[in-house]
N, C-alpha and C positions, 0 to 999 in steps of 0.2 A: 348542659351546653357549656362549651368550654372560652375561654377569653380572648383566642382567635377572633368567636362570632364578633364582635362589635368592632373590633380592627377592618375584620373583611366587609363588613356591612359597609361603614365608613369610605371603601376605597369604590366598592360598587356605587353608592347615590354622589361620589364626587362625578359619575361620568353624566349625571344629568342640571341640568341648571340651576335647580336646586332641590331643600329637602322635601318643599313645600309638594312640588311638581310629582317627586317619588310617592309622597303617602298619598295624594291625591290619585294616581293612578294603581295607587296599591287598595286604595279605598281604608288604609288607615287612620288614624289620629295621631294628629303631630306628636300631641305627648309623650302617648306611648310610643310615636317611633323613636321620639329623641332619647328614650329610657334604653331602648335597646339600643342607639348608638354610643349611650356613654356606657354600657353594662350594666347599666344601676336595677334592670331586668332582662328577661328572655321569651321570646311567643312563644304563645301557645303551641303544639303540634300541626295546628290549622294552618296559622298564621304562617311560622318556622316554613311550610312545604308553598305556601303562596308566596312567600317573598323570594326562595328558591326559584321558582317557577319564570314568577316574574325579571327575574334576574338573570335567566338562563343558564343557570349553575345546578352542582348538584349537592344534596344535602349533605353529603360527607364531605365535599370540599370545601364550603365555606365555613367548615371547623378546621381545615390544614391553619398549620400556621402562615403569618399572615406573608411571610417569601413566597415560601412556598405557592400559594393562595396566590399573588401577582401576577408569577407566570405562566400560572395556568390559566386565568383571565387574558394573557398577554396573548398566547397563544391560539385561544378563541379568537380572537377579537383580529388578529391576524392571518385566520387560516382560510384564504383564498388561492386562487391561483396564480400562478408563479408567474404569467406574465400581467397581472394586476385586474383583471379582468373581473365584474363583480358575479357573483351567484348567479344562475339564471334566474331561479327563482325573484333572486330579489330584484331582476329585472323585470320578470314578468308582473310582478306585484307592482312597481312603481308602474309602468305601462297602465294597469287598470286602475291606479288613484289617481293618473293625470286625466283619464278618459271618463273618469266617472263623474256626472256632472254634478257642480256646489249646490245643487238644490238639496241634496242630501243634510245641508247645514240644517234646515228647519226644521227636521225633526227630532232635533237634540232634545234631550230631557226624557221621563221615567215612564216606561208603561207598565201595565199588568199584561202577562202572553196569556194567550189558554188554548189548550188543545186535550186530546186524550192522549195521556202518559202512553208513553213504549215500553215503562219500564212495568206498571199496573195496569194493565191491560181492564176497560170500564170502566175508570175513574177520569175525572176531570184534573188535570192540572195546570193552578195556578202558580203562575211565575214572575220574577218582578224582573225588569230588564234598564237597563241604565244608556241611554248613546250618547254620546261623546264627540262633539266636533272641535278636533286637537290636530296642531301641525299639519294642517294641508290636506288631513282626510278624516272618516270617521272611523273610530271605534265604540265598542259597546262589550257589556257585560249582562249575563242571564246569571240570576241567583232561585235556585229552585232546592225547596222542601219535599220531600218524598216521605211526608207524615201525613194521616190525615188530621183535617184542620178541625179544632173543638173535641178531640177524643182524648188528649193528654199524651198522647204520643209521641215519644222522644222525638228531636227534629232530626232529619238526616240531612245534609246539607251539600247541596252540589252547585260549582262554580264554574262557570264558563267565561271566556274571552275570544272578543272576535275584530272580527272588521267590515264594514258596511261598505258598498258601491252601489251607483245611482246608473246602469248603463240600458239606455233607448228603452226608456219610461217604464222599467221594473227597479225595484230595492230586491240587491242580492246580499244576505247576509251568512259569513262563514266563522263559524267560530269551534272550539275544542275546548274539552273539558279541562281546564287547570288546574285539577287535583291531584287526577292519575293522569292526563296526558294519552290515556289511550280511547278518545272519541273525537271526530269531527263528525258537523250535524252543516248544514244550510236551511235557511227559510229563502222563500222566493216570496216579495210581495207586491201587493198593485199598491202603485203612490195613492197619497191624499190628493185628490181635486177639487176639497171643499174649502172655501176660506179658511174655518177652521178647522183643525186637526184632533180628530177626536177618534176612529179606527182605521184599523191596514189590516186586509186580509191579505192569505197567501196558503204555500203549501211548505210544510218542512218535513225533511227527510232525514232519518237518524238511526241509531243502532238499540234498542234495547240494552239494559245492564243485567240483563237474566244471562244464566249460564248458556243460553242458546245463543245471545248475541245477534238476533235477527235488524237485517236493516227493514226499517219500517217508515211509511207514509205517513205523515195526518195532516189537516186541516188546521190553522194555526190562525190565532187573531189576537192583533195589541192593542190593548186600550188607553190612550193615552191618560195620563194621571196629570201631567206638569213636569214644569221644570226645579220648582225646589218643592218636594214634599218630604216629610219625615219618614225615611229609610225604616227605621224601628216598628211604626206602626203599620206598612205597608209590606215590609213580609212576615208581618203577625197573621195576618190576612191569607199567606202565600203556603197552597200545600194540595193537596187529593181532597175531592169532592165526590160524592157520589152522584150521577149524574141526575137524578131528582129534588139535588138542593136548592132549597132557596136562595141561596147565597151568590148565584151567578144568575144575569138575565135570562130568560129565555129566548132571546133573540140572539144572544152569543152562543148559545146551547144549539142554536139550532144553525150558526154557521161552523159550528168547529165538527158538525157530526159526519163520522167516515163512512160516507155511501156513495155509491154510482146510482146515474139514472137508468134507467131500463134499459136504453141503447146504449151507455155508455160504456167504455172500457179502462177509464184513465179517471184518476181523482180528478177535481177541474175545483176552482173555486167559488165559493157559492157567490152571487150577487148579494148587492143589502137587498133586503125582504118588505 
C-alpha cells in the first residue's frame, strides 16, 4: 500500500464530523484507524475493501496520488444534474425516512437472526445484527459466518449494510453485501407489542452465493441480545448449525422452518407457539 493511502484516507473522514463518528460507523478501533491515518500502518485486505466501500470509492483510487485523488472525489460528490435537481433515488429514499415512523428508534441495539442459510441449503444460520438509530433514521449491519460452529472451520466472513423503515406497523429492512457489492436481500418483520423486546419474526428474501444464484425465501427471526454486549464473544457463537442442535431453542427452530400449510401457497409467518 503506497503513501497516497493515508493522505486520501485523511481527506475522505475530513468530510464527516469527526474520526470518532467514521470508525464508529466503520465498526473500527480508533487506534488502529489513527495508525492508518498517520501511515505508521495499513488494513488488512478486509478492512482495505470495507473502508473502500464505505467510502464510496474504489480500491485503486484511493492509492492515486493525493491531486489526483481530490478530483476525483470532487467530481463524485458533484455529479448531479445540471439544473441542481437531486438524484431521484435520493429523493425517494428521503421520502421514506421522513414517512417512516421514530418508533423504529427502540429497537436499536444487537440481535442474534436465525434462519436457514440460502447459501447451505439444511443448515441453521446464525447471525449477529447490529441497528443503529443515527441522524434522523436507522441503519443496521448483519455479520455472518458461513463455517460451521465447534468443527474448527476456518471462519468465512460476510458483511452486510442496510437501512431500516417502520411504515403502517411492519419493519422493512434493506441492505447489500459490502464486500462484493453484488447482493441485496430485505427482511419483512412484525413489530414488538410486548413491553419488552425480546423477538421479531418476519420473512427475508435473498439470492444464494452458489453458482446458480437462486433468489430464495425463508423464515427469519431476531433475538434480541441488548444494547451493549461483547461483539467478540457473540460472533464466536455465530455460524451453521445442523438443524438437530442443541445449541438453538426449539421454539426458534420451529418458527424459522420453511413449510406451507396444506392449503397454503405463500410462505406466511409463523405465530409465537
Amino acid at each position: 500500500m503506497n503513501e497516497s493511502f493515508a493522505e486520501n484516507l485523511k481527506f475522505l473522514s475530513s468530510h464527516y464530523k469527526s474520526v470518532a463518528e467514521v470508525c464508529r460507523r466503520l465498526d473500527l478501533n480508533r487506534s488502529q484507524f489513527n495508525k492508518y491515518l498517520s501511515g505508521r500502518s495499513v488494513p488488512s485486505r478486509h478492512v482495505f475493501r470495507s473502508i473502500c466501500d464505505f467510502f464510496g470509492v474504489e480500491e485503486y483510487e484511493i492509492l492515486l496520488p493525493h491531486a489526483e485523488f481530490q478530483k476525483i472525489v470532487s467530481v463524485k460528490s458533484t455529479d448531479a444534474p445540471a439544473d441542481g435537481t437531486p438524484r431521484p433515488y435520493v429523493a425517494y429514499l428521503d421520502q421514506l425516512v421522513r414517512r417512516s415512523r421514530k418508533d423504529l428508534a427502540e429497537y436499536e441495539g444487537y440481535y442474534f437472526e436465525y434462519s436457514y442459510s440460502m447459501t447451505c441449503p439444511g443448515l441453521i444460520l446464525r447471525s449477529l445484527l447490529k441497528v443503529t438509530d443515527e441522524a434522523g433514521g436507522t441503519t443496521y449491519q448483519r455479520m455472518e459466518n458461513m463455517a460451521r460452529v465447534g468443527t474448527g472451520e476456518p471462519r468465512v466472513k460476510c458483511k452486510y449494510r442496510g437501512m431500516g423503515f417502520y411504515l403502517n406497523d411492519r419493519i422493512f429492512m434493506i441492505d447489500y453485501d459490502s464486500l462484493t457489492g453484488n447482493e441485496i436481500s430485505q427482511t419483512v418483520l412484525y413489530p414488538n407489542y410486548q413491553h419488552r423486546l425480546t423477538r421479531l419474526s418476519g420473512l427475508k428474501l435473498g439470492v444464494s452465493t452458489g453458482f446458480r444464484r437462486e433468489p430464495l425465501c425463508a423464515r427469519v427471526l431476531w433475538e434480541a441480545i441488548g444494547r451493549r454486549i461483547s461483539v467478540k464473544k457473540a460472533l464466536r457463537v455465530c455460524g451453521l448449525f445442523d438443524p438437530d442442535t442443541s445449541e438453538i431453542e426449539p421454539d426458534i427452530k420451529a418458527m424459522i422452518e420453511n413449510r406451507t400449510e396444506d392449503s397454503g401457497y405463500h410462505f406466511r409467518v409463523f405465530a409465537r407457539g
